[in-house]
Steps between C-alpha positions, in 0.01 A plus 500: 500500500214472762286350286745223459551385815187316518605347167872352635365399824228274311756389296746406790265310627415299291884451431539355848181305509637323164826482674364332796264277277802348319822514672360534851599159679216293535459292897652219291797645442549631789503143678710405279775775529476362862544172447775541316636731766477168713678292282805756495489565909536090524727373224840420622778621292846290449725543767207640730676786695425612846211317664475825679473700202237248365269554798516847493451531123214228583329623753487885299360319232252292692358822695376581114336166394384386842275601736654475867246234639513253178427166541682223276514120432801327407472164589910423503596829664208612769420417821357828619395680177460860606644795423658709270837502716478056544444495118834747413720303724402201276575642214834657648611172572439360134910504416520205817291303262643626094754642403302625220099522482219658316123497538305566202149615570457635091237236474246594722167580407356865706136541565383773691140593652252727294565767774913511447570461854587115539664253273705164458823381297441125465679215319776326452846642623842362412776510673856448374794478702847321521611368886837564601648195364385550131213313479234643323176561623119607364160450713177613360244582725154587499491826696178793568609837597171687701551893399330866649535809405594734770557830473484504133813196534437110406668318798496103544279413775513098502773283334370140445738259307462124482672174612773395310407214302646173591763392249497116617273271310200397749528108658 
């Protein structure tokens, strides 16, 4: 049996290296399974609940994606764009604004460095909501999403998203 050992431990590892090789997750996909993490921490369900409840849930979620210090531009919402804690009260207070809303970041394109350790999400965004009287909604945005790996974790460093465009016809 000795003589085996040598044998299954060779073998083993080459089981895990294949494992890790093909259904490891890749940097990629690991930006995206945050992303998408965002897009469920901001949507705004019908009949929206607790706004207390939302921050909480909010601000647990954001501790994940965002580094404390991040820095963000949204030209309609920001006047001070700061902080992980500025950015979660935004998002808390979404349901003031829809009574139902989604942000779709699927669409994104991911490109991280050569050394793994930094990356960005950029593209168009959509988002698609309905306001309080029934009125539909849907903005899309042009939006870049700075990334770093800490600690082995991709967290958003920089949100950037773009003006709305002006819907009146120029004079």
């Amino acid at each position: 049996m000795r003589r085996w050992l040598p044998h299954i431990g060779i073998a083993l590892g080459v089981c895990i290296a294949i494992y890790a090789l093909f259904f490891g997750s890749s940097d990629e996909d690991e930006i995206r399974e945050l992303l998408e993490q965002l897009e469920d921490a901001v949507a705004v369900k019908e009949a929206g609940g607790n706004i207390v409840v939302r921050a909480a849930h909010i601000k647990k979620e954001f501790a994940e994606i965002f580094i404390k210090e991040v820095s963000f531009s949204i030209p309609e919402l920001t006047r001070t764009p700061k902080g992980r804690v500025e950015l979660a009260k935004l998002a808390a207070n979404a349901p003031q604004l829809w009574a139902t809303a989604n942000v779709d970041l699927g669409g994104l394109t991911i490109e991280v460095d050569d050394q793994g350790v930094s990356g960005v999400a950029h593209g168009q965004a959509t988002l698609t909501a309905t306001r309080h009287n029934g009125q539909l909604e849907r903005d899309d945005r042009t939006v870049s999403l700075r990334l770093d790996k800490i600690e082995g974790d991709w967290r958003i460093v920089n949100v950037s998203v773009s003006p709305k465009l002006s819907t009146e016809a120029a004079p």
